[in-house]
C-alpha positions in Angstrom: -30.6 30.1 -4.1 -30.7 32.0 -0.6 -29.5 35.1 -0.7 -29.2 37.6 2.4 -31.1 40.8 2.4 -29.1 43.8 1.0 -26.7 45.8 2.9 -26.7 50.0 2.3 -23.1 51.9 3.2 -23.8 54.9 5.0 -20.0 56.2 4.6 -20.9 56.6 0.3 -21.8 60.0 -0.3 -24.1 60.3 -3.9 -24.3 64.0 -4.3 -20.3 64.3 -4.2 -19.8 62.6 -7.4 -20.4 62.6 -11.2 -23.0 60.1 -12.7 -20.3 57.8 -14.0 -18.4 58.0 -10.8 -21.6 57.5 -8.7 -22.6 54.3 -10.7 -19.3 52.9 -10.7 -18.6 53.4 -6.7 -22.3 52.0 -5.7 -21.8 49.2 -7.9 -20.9 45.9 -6.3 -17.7 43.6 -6.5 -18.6 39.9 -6.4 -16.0 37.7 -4.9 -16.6 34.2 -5.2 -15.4 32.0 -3.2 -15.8 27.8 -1.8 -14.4 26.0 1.3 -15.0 22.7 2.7 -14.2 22.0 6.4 -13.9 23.8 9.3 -10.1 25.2 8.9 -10.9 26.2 5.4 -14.1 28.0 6.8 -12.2 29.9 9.4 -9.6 30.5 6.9 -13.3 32.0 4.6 -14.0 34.2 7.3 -10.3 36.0 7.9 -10.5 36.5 3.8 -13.5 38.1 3.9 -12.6 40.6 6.2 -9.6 41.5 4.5 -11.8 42.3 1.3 -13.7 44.4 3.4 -11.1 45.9 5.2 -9.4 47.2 1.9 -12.4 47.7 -0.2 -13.9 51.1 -0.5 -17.1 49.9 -2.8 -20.1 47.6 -1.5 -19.1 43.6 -1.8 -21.6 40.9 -2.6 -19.6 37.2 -1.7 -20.8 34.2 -3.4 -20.5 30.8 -1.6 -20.9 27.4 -3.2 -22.8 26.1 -0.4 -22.4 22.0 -1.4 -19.8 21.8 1.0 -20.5 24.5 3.8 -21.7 23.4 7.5 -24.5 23.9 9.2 -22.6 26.3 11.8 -20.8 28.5 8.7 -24.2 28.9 7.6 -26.0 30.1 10.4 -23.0 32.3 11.0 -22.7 33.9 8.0 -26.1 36.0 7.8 -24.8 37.4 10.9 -21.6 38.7 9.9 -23.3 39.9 6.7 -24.6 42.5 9.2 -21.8 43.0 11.6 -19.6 43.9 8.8 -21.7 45.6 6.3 -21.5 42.9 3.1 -24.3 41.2 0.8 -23.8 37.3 0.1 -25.8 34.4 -1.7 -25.5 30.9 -1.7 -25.3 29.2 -4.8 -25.5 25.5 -6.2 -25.3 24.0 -9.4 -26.8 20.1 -9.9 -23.5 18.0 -12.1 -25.1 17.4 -15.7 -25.4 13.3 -16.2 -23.6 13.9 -19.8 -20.6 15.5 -17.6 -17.7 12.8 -16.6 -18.2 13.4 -12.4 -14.9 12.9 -10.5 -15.2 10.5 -7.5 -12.9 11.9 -4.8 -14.2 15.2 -3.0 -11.4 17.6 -3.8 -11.2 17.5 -7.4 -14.9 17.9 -7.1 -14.4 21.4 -5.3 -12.4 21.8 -8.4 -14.3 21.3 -10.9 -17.0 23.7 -9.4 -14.1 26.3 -9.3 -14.0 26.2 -13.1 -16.6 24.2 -15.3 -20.1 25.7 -14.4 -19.3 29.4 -14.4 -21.6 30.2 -17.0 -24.6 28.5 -15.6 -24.1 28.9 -11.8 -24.9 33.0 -11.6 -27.6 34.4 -12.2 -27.8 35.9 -16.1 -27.4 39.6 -14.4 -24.5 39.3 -13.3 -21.2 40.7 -15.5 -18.2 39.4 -13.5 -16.5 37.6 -10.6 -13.7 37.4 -8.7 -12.7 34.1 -7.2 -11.1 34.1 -4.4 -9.5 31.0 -2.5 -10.9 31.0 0.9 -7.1 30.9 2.2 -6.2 34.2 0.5 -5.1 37.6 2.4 -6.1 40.2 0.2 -4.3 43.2 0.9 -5.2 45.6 -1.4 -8.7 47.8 -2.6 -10.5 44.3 -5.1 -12.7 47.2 -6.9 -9.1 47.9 -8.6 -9.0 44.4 -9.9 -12.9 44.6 -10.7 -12.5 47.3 -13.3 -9.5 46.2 -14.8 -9.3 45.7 -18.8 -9.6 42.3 -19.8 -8.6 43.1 -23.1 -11.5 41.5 -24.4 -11.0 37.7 -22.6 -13.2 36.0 -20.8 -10.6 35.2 -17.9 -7.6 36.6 -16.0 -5.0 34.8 -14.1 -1.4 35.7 -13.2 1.2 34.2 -14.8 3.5 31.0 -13.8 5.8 32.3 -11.0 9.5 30.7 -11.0 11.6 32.8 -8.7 11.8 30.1 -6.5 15.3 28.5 -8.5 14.8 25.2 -6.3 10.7 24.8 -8.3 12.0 25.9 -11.7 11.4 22.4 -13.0 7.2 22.4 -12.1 5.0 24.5 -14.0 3.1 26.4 -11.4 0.3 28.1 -12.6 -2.2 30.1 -10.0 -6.0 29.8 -9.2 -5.8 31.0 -5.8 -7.2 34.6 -7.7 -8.7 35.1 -10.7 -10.9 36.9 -12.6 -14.1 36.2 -14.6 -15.6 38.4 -17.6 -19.0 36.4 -17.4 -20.8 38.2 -20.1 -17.6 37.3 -22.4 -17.6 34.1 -21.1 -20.9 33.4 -21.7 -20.8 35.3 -25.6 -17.9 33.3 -26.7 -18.9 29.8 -25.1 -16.0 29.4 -23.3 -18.4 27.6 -20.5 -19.2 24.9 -23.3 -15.5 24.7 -24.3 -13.9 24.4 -21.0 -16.5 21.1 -20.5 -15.7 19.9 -24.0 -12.3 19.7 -23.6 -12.4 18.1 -19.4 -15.0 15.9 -20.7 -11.9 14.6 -23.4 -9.2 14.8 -20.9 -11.0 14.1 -17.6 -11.4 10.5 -18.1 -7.7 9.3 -18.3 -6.7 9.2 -14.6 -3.4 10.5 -14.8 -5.0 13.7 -16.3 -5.8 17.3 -15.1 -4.1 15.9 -11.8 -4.8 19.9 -10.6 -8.1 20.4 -11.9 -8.8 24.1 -11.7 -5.9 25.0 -13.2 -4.8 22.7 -15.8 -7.8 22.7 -17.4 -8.0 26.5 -18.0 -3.8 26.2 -18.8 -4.8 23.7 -21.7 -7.7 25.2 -22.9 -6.0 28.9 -23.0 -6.0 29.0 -27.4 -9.7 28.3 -27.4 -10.5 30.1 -24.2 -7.9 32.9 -23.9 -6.5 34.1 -20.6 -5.6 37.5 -19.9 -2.2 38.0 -17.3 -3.1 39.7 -14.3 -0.1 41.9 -13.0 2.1 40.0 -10.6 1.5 41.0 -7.6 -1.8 40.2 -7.4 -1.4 37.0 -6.1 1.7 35.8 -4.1 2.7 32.4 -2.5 5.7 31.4 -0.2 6.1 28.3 -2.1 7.4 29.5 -5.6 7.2 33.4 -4.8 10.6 35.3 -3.7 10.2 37.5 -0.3 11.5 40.5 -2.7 8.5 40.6 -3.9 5.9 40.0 -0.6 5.9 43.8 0.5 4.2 44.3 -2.8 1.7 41.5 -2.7 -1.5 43.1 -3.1 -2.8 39.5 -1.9 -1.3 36.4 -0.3 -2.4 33.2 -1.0 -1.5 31.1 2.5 -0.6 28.2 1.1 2.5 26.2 3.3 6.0 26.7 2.4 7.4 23.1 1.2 10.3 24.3 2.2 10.4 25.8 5.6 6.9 23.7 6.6 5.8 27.0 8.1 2.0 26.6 9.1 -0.2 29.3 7.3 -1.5 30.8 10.7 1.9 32.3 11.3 1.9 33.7 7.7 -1.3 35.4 8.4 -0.5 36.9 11.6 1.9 38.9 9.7 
């Protein structure tokens, strides 16, 4: 695992806060994150200066580096010290007992959700993924320290203000969060692989990987629901509701075909 040398913030001021305070405000969010081609990587690099942008605390990203090019790698050390941010690649080898999908995407997939346990290092307490085609818009250290209520994972809820997608169960894993010590005390790694390893090889299965699996799994591995507007998408979100987005997940509307580029500029 490479891992870039640590980044100090000069702006954080020790001696004006409490212990608690001081601990909690030098102590890193993790975003994790995974992209594969150049769009997607372009895409990586506007999301995570958004992070940074609204972030007050110190951010350590973690890249599933399988997929990243050469030129995203030898660019990223770089920005690490442009913008001020810590980073590590990671990598996890597929178990030979584990069903391995053929076709690259659901691959990415299944690296979003099946090895969480095993792919961090033991230290580490919790995650945010982040799709690399997210706008985050709002300060991630609030979403860090939010109460789990004891489950190993948070998503937001099925969106269906969209009338016209009522009939398709949306769930989304553009965002979500990962209790990793609960994860890893209640097993949920070896659970979520039990259960894909049953489902995984009947081909019209898990036809969206990431996020059918955890949907099927949810009374064995529970899922805590993330507030709203913490993750927002054209194609089954109303525009009521975008002003409050605290992120935007850039996928393209069905509807309008509008490209994501023009949803980011704004």
């Amino acid at each position: 695992m490479a891992v870039s040398s640590l980044v100090t913030f000069p702006n954080i001021k020790p001696e004006d806060m409490d212990a608690e305070a001081q601990s909690s405000s030098l102590r890193p969010i993790n975003i994790f994150s995974i992209a594969s081609g150049h769009l997607y990587e372009r895409f990586l690099k506007i999301m995570i200066l958004s992070v940074l942008k609204n972030t007050q605390r110190p951010v350590k990203f973690w890249f599933i580096k399988n997929y990243l090019s050469p030129q995203f790698k030898d660019v990223i050390p770089h920005m690490a010290h442009e913008y001020g941010f810590d980073y590590a690649l990671i990598t996890y080898k597929w178990p030979t007992w584990l069903h391995k999908q053929k076709e690259k995407q659901r691959i990415i997939w299944a690296y979003k959700i099946l090895f969480l346990d095993v792919i961090f290092p033991v230290s580490l307490e919790k995650v945010i993924f982040v799709d690399a085609d997210q706008v985050v818009r709002a300060d991630m250290g609030e979403l860090y320290d939010m109460d789990l209520k004891g489950r190993p994972l948070a998503y937001t809820p099925f969106v269906t203000t969209r009338r016209r997608w009522m009939d398709i169960a949306f769930g989304d894993n553009a965002l979500y969060v990962v209790d990793l010590e609960k994860f890893r005390e209640t097993a949920a790694g070896d659970n979520l692989r039990v259960f894909y390893e049953s489902l995984s090889k009947d081909p019209n299965s898990l036809s969206n990987l990431d996020q059918d699996l955890p949907n099927y799994a949810q009374h064995t591995v529970p899922i805590f629901s993330l507030p709203q507007e913490w993750s927002w998408c054209e194609s089954w979100c109303g525009t009521a509701t975008k002003s409050k987005a605290k992120t935007i997940d850039l996928c393209n509307n069905p509807m309008t075909k509008e490209p994501s580029f023009r949803v980011r500029r704004e």
